[in-house]
MIMIMI-22183 format. One record per atom (N, C-alpha, C, O): residue in one letter; x, y, z. Coordinates in steps of 0.05 Angstrom, whole numbers, padded with zeros to 5 digits, always signed. Each point is the difference from the previous one (the first is absolute). Last residue first. Layout:
// residues N
aXYZ
...
END
This chain:
// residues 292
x-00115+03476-00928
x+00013-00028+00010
x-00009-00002+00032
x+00006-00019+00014
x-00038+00074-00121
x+00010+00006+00044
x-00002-00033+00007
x-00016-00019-00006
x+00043+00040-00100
x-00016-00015+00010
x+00005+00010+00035
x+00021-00003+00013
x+00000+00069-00102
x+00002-00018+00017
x-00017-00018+00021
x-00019+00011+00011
x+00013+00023-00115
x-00008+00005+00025
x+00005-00006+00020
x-00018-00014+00009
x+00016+00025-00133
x+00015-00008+00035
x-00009+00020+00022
x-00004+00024-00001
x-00048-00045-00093
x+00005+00017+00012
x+00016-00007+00028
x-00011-00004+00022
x-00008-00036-00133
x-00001+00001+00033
x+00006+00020+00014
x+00017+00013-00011
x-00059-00011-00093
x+00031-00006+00017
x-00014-00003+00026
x-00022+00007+00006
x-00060-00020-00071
x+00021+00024+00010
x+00031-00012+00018
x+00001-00018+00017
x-00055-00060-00071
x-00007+00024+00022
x+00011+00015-00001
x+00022-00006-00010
x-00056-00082-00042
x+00008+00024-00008
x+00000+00022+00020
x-00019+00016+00000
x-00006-00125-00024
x+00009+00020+00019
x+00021+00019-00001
x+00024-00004+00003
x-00067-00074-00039
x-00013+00021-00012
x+00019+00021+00025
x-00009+00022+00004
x+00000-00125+00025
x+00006+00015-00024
x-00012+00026-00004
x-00022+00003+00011
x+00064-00074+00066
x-00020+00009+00000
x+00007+00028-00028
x+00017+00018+00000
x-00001-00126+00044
x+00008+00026-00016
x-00024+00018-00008
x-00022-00006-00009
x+00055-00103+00053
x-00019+00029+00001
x+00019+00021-00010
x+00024+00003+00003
x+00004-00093+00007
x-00022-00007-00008
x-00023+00041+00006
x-00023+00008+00001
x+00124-00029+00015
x-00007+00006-00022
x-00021-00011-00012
x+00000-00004-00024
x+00020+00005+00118
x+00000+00029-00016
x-00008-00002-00028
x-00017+00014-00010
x-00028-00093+00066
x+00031+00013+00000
x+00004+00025-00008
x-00021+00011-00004
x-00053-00088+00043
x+00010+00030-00015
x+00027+00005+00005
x+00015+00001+00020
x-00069-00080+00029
x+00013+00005-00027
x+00016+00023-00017
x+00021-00001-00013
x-00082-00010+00099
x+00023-00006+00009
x+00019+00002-00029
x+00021+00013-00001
x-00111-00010-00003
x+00007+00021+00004
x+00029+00001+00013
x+00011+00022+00004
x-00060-00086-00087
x+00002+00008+00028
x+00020+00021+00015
x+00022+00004-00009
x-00051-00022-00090
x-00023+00000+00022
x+00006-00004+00033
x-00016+00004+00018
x+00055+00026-00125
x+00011-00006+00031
x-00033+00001+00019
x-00015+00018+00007
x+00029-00011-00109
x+00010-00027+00007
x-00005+00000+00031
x-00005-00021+00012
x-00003+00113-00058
x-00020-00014+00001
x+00001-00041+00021
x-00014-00009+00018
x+00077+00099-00011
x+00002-00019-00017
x-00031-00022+00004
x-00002-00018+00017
x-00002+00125-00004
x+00008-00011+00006
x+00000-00029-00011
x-00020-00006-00013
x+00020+00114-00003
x-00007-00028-00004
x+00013-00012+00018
x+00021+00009+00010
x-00069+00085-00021
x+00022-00011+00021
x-00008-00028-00021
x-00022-00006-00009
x+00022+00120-00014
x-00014-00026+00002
x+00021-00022+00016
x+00024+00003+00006
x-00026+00114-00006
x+00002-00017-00011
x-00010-00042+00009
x-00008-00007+00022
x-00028+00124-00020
x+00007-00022+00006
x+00021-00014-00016
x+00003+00007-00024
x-00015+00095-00016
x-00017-00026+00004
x+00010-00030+00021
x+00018-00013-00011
x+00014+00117+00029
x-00004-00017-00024
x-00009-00031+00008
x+00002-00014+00019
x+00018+00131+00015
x-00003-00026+00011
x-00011-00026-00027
x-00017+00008-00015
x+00039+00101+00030
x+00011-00023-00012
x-00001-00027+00002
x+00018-00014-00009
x-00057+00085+00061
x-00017+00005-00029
x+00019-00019-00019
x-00010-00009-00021
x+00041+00022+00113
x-00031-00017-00006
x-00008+00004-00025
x-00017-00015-00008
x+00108+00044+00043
x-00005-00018-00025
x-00031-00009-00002
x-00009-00014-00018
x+00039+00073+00091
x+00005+00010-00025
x+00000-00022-00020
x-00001+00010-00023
x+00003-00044+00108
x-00024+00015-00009
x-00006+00016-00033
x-00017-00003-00017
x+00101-00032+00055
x-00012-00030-00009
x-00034+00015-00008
x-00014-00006-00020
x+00076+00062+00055
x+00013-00013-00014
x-00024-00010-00022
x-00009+00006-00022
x-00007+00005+00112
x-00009+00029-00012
x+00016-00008-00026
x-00019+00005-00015
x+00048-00064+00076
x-00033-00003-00008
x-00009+00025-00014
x-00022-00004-00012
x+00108-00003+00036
x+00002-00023-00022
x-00032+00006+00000
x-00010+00004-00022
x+00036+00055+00082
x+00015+00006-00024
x-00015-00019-00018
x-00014+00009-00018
x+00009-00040+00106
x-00026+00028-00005
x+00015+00009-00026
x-00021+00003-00012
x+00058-00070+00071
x-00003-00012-00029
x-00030+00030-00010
x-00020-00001-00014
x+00064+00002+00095
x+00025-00004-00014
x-00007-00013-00026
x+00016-00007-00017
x-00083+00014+00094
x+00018+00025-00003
x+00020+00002-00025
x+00002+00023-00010
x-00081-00098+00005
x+00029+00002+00020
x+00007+00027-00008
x+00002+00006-00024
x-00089-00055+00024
x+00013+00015-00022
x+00021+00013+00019
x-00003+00014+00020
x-00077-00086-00006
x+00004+00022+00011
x+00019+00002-00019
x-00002-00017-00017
x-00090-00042+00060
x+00017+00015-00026
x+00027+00022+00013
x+00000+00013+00021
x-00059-00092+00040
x+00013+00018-00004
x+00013+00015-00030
x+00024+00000-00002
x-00086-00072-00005
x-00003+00008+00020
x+00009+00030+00012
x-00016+00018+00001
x-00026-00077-00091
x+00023+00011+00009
x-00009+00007+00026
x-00024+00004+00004
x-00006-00067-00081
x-00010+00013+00019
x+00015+00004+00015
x+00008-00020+00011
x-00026-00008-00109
x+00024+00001+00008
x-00013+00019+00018
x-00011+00020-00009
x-00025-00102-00055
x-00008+00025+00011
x+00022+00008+00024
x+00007-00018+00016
x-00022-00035-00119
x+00010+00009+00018
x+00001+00018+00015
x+00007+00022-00008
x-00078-00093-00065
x+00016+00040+00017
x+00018-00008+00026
x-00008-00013+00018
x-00006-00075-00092
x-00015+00031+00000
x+00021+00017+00013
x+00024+00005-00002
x-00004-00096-00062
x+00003+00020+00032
x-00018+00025-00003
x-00002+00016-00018
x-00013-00129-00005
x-00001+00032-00017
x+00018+00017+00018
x+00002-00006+00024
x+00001-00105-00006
x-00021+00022-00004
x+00008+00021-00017
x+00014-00006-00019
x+00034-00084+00043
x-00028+00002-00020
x-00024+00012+00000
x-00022-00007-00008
x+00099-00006+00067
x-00015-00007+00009
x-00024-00002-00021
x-00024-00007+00004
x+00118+00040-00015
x-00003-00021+00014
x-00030-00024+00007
x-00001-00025+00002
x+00012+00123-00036
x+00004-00012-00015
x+00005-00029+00009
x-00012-00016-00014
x-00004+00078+00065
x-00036-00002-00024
x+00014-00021-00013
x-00013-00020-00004
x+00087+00043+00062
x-00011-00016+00011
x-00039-00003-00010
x-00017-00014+00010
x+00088+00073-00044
x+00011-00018-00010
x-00021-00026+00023
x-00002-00022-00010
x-00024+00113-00002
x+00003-00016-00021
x+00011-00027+00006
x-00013-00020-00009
x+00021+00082+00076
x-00031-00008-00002
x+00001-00018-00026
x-00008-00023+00003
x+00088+00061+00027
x-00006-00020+00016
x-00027-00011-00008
x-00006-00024+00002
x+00032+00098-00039
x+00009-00020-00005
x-00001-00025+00000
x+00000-00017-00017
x-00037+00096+00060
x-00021-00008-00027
x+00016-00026-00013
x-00013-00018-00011
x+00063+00051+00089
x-00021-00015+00009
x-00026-00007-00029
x-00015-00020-00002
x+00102+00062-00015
x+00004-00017+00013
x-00017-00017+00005
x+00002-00023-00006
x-00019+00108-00030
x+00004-00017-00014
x+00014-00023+00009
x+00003-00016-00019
x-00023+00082+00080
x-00019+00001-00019
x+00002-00020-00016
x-00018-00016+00004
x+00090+00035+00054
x-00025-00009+00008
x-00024-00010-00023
x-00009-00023-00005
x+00080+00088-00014
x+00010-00031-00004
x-00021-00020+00018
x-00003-00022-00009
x-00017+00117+00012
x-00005-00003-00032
x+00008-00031-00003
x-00013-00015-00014
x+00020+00048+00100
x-00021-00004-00007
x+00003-00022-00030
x-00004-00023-00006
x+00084+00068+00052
x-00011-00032+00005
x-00026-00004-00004
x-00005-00023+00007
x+00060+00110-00023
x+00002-00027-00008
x-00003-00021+00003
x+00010-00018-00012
x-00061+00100+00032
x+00012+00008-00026
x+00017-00028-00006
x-00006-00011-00021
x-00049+00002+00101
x-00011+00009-00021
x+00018-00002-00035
x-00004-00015-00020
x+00002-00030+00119
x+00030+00019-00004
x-00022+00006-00043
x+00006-00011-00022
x-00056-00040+00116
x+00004+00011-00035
x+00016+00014-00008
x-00012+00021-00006
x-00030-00095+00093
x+00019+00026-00009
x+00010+00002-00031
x+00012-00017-00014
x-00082-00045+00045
x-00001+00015+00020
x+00029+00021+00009
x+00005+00013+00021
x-00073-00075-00101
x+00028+00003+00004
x+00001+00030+00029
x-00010+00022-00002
x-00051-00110-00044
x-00006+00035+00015
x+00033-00001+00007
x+00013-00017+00012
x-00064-00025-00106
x+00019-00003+00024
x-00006+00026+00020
x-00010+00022-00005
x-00052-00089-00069
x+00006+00022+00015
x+00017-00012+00014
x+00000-00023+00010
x-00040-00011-00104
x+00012-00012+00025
x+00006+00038+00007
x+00004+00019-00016
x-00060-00096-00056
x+00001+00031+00013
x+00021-00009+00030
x+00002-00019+00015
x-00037-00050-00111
x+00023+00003+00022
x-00005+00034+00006
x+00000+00014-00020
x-00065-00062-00040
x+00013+00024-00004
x+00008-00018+00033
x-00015-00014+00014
x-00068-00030-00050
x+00028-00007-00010
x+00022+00022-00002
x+00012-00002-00022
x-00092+00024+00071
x-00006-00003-00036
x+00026-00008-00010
x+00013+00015-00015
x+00010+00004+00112
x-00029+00005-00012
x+00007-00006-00029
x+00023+00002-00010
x+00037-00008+00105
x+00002-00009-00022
x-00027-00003-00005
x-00014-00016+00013
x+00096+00065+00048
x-00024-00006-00007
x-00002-00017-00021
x+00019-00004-00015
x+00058+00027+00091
x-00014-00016-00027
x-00027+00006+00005
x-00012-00002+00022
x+00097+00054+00044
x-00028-00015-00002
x-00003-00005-00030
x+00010+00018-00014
x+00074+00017+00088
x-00012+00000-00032
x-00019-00028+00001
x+00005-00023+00007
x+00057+00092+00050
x-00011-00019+00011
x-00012-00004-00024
x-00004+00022-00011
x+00073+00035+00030
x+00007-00019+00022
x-00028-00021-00003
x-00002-00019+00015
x+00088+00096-00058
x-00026-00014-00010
x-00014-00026+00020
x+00013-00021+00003
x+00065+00067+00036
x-00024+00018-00009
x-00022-00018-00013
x-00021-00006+00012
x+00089-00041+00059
x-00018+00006-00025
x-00005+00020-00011
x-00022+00002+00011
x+00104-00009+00046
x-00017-00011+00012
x-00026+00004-00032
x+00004+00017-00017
x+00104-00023+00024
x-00018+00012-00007
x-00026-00003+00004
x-00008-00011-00021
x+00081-00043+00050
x+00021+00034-00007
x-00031+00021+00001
x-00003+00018+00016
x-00026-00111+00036
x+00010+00023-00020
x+00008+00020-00004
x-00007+00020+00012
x-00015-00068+00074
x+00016-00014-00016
x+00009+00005-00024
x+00023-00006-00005
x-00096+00036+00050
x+00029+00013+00015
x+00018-00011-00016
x+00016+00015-00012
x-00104-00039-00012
x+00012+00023-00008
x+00026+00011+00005
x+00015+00015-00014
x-00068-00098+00042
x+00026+00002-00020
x-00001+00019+00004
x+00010+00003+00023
x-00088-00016+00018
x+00022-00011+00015
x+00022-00006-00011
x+00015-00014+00014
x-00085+00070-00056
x+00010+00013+00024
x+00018-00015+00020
x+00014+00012+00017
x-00040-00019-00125
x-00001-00018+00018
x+00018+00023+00023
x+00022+00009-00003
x-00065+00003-00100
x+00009+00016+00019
x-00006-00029+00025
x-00020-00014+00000
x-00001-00002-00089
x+00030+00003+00003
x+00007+00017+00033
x+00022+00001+00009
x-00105-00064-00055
x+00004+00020+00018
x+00031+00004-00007
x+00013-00021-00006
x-00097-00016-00066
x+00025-00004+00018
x+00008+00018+00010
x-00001+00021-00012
x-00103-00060-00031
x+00027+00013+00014
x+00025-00002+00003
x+00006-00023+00006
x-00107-00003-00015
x+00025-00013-00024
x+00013+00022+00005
x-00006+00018-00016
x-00082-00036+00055
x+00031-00008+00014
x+00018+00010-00014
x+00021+00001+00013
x-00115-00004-00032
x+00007+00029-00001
x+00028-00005+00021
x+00008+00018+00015
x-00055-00085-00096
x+00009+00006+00033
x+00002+00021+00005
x+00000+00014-00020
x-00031-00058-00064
x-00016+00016+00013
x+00017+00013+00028
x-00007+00020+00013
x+00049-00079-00065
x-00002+00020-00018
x-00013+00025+00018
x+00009+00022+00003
x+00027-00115+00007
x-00017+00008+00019
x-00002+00032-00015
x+00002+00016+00019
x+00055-00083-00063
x-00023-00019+00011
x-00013+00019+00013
x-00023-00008-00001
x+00089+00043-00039
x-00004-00012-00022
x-00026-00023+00018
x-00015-00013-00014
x+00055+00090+00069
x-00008+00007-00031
x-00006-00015-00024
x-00008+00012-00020
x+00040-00042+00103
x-00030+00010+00010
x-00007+00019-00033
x-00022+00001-00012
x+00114-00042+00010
x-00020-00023+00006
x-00029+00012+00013
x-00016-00018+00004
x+00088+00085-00021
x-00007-00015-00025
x-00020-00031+00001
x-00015-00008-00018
x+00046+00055+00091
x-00014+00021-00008
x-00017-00020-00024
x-00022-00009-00003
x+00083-00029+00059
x-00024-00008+00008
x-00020+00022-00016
x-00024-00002+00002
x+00119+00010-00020
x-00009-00034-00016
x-00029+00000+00020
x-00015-00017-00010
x+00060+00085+00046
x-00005-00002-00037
x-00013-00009-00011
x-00018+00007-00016
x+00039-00012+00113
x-00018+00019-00003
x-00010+00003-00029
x-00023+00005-00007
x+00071-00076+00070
x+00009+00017-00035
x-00017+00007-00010
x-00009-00010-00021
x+00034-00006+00132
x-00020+00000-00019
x+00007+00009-00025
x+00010+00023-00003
x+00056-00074+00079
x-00018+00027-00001
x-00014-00004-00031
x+00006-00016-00018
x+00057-00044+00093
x-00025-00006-00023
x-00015+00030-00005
x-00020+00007+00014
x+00075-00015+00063
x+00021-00013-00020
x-00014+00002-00027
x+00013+00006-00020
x-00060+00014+00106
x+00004+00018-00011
x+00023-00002-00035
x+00001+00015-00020
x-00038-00070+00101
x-00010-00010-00026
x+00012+00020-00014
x+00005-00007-00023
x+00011+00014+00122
x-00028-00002-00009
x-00004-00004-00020
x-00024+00007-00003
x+00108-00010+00030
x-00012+00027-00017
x-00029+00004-00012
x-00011+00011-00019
x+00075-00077+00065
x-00015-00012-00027
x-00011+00021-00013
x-00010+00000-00023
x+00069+00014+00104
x+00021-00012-00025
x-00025-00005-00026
x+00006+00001-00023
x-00014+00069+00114
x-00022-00028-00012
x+00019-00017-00023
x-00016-00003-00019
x+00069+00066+00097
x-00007+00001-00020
x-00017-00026-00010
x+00008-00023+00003
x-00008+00054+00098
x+00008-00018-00019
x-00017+00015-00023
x-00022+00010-00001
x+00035+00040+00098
x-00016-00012-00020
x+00017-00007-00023
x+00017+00016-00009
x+00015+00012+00111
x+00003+00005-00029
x-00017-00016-00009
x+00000-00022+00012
x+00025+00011+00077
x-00019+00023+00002
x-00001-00002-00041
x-00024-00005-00006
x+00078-00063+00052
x+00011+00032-00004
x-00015+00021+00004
x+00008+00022+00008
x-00032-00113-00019
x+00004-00006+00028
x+00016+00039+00002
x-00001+00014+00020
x-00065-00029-00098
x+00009-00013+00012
x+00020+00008+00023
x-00001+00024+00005
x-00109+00011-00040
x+00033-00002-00002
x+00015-00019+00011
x-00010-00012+00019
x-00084-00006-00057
x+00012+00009+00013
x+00035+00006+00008
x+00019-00015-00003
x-00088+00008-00093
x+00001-00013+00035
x+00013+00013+00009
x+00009+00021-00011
x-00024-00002-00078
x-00023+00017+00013
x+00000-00020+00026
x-00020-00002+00014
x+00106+00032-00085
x-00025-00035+00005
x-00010+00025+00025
x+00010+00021+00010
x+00018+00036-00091
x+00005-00008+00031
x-00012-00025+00002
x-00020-00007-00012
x+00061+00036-00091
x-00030+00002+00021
x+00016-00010+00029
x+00020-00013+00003
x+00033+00057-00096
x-00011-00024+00023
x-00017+00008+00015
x-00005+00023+00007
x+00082+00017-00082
x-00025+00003+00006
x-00013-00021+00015
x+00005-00019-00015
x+00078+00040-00026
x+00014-00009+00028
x-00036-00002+00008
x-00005-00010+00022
x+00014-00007-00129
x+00020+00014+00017
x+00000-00003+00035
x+00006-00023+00008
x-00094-00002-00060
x+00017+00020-00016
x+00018+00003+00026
x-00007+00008+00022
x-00085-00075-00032
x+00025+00011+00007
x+00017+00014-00017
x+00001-00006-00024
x-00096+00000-00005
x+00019-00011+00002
x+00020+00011+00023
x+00003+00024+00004
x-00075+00017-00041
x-00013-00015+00022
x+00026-00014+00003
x+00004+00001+00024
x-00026+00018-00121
x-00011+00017+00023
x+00001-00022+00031
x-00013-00020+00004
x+00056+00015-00097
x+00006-00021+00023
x-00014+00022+00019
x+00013+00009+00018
x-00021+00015-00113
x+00009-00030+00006
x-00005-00017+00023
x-00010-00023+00001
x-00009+00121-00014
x-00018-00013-00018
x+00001-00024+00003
x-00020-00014+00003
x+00075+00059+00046
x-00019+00010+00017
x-00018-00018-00021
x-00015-00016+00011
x+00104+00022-00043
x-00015-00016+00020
x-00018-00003+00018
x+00000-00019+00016
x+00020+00085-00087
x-00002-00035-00013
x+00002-00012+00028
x-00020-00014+00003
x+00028+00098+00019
x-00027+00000-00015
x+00000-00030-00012
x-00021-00014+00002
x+00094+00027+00083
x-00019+00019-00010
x-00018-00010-00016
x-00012-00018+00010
x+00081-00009+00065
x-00023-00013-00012
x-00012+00025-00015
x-00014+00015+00014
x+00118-00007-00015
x-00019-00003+00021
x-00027-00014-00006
x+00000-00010-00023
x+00082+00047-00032
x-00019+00012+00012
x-00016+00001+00017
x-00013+00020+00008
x+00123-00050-00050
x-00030+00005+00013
x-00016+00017+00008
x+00007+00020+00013
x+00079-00032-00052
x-00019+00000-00026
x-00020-00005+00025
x-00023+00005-00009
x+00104+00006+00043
x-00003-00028-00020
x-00020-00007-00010
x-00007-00022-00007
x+00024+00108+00059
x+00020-00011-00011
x+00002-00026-00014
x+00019-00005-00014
x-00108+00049+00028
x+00021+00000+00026
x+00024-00009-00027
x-00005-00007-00023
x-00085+00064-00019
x+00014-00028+00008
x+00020+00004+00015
x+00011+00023-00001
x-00063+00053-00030
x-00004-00011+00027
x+00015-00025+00004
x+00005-00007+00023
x+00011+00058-00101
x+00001+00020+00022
x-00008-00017+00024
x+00014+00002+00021
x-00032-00046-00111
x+00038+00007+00005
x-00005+00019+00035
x+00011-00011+00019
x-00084-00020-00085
x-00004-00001+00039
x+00033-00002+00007
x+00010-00008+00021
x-00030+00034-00119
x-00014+00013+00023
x-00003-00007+00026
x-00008+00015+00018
x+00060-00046-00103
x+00008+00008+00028
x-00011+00013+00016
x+00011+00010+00019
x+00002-00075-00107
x-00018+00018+00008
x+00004-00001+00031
x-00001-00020+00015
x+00051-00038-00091
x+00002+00026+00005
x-00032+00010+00007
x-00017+00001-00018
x+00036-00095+00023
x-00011+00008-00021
x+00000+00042-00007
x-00018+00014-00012
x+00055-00066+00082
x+00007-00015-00023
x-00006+00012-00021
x+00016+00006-00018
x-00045+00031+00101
x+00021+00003-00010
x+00014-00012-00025
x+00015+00013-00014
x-00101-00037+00051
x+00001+00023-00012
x+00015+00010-00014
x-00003+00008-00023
x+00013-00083+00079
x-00009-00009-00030
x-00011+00028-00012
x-00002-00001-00024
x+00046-00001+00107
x+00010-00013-00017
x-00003-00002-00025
x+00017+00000-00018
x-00058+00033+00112
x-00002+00014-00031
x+00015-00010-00022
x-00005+00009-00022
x-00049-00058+00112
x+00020+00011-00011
x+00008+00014-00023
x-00007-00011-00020
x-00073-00046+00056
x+00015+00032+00011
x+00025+00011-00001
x+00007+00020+00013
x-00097-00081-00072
x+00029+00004+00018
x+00007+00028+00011
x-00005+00023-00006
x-00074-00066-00040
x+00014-00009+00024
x+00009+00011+00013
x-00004+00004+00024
x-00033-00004-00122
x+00025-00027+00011
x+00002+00003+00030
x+00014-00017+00011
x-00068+00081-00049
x-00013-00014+00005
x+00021-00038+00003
x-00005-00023+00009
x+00039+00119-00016
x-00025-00002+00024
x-00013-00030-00007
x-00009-00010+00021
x+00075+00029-00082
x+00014-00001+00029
x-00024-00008+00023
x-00001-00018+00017
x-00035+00044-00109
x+00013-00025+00004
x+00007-00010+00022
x-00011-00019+00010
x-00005+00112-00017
x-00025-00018+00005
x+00009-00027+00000
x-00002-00014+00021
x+00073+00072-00040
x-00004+00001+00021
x-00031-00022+00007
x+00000-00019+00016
x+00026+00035-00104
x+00032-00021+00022
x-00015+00001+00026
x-00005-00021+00011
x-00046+00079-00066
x+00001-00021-00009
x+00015-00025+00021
x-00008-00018+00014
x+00019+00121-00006
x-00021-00012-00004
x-00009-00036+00002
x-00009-00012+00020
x+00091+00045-00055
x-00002+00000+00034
x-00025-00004+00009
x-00003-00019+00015
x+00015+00038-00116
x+00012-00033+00019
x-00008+00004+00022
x-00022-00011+00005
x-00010+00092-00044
x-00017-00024+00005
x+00017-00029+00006
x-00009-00018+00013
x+00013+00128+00007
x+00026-00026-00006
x-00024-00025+00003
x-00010-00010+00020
x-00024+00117-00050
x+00012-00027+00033
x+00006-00026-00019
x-00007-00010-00021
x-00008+00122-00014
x+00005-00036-00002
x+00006-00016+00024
x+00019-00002+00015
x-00082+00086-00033
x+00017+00002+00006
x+00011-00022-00004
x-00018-00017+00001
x-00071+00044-00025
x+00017+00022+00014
x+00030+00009+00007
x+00011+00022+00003
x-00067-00105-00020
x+00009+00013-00025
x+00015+00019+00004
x+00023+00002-00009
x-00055-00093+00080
x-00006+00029-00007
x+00019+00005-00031
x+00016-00016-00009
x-00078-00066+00025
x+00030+00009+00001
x+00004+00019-00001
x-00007+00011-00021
x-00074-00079+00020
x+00015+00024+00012
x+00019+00004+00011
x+00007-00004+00023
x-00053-00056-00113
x+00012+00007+00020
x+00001+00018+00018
x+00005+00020-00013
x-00084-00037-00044
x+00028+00012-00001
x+00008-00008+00029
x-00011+00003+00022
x-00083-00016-00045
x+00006+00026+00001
x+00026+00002-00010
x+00003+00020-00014
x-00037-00088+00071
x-00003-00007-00028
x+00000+00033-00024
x-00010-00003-00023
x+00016-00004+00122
x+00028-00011-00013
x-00006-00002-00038
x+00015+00002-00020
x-00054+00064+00099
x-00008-00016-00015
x+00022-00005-00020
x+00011+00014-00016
x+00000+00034+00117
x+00006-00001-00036
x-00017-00022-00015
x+00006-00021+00011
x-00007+00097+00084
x-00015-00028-00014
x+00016-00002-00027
x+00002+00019-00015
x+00017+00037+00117
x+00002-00003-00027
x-00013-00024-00004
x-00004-00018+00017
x+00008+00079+00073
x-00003-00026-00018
x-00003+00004-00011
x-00015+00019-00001
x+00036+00024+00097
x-00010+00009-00026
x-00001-00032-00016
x+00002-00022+00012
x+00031+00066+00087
x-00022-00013-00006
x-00005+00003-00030
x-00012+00021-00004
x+00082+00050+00055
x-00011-00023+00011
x-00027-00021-00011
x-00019+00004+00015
x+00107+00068-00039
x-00022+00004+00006
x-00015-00029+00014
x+00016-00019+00003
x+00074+00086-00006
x-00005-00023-00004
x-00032+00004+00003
x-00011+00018+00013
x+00126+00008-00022
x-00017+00025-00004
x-00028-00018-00007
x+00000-00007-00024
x+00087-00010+00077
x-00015-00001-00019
x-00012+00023+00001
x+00001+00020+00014
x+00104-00052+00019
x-00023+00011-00001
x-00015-00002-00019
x+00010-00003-00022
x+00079-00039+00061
x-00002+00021-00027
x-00025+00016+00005
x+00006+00024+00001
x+00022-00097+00056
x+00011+00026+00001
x-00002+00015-00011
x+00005+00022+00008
x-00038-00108-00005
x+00023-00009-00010
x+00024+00033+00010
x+00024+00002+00000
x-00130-00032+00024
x+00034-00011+00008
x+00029+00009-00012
x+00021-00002+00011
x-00095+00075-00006
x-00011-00022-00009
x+00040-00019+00017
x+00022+00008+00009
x-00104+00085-00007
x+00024-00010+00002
x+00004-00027-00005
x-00021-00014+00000
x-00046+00094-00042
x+00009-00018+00018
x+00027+00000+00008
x+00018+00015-00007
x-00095+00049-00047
x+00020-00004+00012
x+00010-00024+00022
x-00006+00003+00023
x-00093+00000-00097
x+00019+00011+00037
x+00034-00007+00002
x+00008-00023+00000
x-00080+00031-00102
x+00016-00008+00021
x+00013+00017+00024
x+00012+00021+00001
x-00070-00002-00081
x-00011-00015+00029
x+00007-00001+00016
x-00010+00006+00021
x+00040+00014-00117
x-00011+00022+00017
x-00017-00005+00020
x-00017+00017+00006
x+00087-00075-00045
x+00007+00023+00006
x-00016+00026+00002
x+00010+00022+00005
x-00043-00111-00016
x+00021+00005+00030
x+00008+00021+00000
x-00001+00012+00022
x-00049-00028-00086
x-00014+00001+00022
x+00012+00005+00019
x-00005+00015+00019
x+00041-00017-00111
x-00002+00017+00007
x-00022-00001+00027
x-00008+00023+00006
x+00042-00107-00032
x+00019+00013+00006
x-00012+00035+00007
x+00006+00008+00023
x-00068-00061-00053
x+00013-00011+00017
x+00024+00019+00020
x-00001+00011+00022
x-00033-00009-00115
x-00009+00012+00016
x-00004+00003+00030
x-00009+00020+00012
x+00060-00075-00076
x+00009+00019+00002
x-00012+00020+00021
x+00012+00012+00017
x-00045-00099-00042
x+00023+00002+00024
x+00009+00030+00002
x+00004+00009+00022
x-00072-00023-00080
x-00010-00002+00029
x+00016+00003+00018
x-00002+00011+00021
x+00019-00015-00122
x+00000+00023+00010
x-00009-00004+00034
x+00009+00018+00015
x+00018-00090-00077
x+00011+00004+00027
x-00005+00029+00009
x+00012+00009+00020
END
């Protein structure tokens, strides 16, 4: 993971002063990409420990669907604790952008495209132009990856401009493409905001995650994960933890490995305790608060 590190020292001698939502401020660069070749080791950073349950719970979550944090919470992990409404909601975010792209969500509706009635006012459409039926962006990945290999479709979008409002949290990670050469699974994400110091490194192994467990579905290999960033940036308030975290580059230690339960061929299947990920030996963690 020396690349990510180096990473980190770009911003901090690149980076433009910003402003950003939350109030805090960056310090940010614009346009870069990482490559991991999976067969290489896991990438997990060393540098520092990240919470691989949450990790883990969370991809699951994304790919059940759902929008509610319930099943995080169950399972203690509370990273979208800060945006859920009072009864655990989030809104259409990343499992349902994969599930039900396109779906109705909440008070969301189309205009009927006739004429107003006797008020002047235009009628809500009740059939939602079809909208009830949204696309499982997933399950069509895994079906162009096991019959259409060649496609250059195999996609899924998370960023939807006619939900967004509707989310606590609108995408960062927002758009991720399949390849597939010499029996190897390759997959790129363009993630279009990068809270660097803690939401990269869990990126990283989320989506290489993600990449295994659907080679593995499909009766391929996993190759390279390619991670194409938009906005980078390094929050005012975490400049301590990264100079921190620098001072360990010469401590950095070998990857660790991912299994997963061979038995599970489909991607709806997985559970937590069909993955673990071994050898993993990191430096302590470094706390950081999350800008909200």
């Amino acid at each position: 993971m020396l690349k990510y590190l180096e990473l980190l020292e770009d911003i901090l001698h690149n980076g433009v002063e910003k402003t950003d939502r939350t109030g805090t401020g960056t310090l940010s660069v614009f346009g870069r990409q990482l490559r991991f070749d999976l067969w290489e080791g896991f990438p997990l950073l060393t540098t520092k420990k990240l919470h691989t349950k949450s990790i883990i719970h969370e991809l699951l979550w994304f790919i059940s669907g759902s929008t509610n944090i319930g099943y995080l919470r169950e399972n203690g992990v509370t990273i979208w604790d800060e945006w859920a409404d009072e009864d655990g909601e989030l809104g259409p975010v990343y499992g349902y952008q994969w599930r039900r792209f396109g779906e109705h969500y909440g008070e969301f509706r189309i205009w009927d495209v006739g004429e107003p009635n006797a008020g002047g006012e235009y009628q809500w459409d009740d059939n939602r132009n079809g909208m009830d039926k949204g696309k499982d962006q997933l399950l069509e990945v895994v079906d162009l990856i096991k019959n259409d290999p060649d496609s250059r479709r195999i996609m899924i979008c998370a960023w939807n401009p006619l939900q967004n409002g509707l989310m606590k949290l609108p995408p960062c990670h927002a758009l991720i493409q399949f390849w597939v050469g010499n029996g190897m699974l390759s997959c790129q994400l363009y993630q279009r905001s990068c809270d660097v110091f803690l939401g990269v490194p869990f990126n990283i192994a989320s989506y290489a995650l993600l990449t295994h467990m659907l080679a593995q579905v499909c009766g391929l290999t996993p190759g390279t994960f390619v991670h194409t960033y938009g906005d980078l940036h390094i929050y005012n308030n975490h400049m301590h933890q990264v100079r921190e975290q620098l001072k360990r580059k010469d401590q950095r230690r070998d990857l660790p490995t991912l299994w997963l339960n061979p038995a599970v061929k489909d991607i709806e299947a997985f559970k937590y305790e069909d993955i673990k990920i071994r050898l993993y030996n990191p430096l302590p963690a470094i706390p950081a608060p999350v800008a909200v």
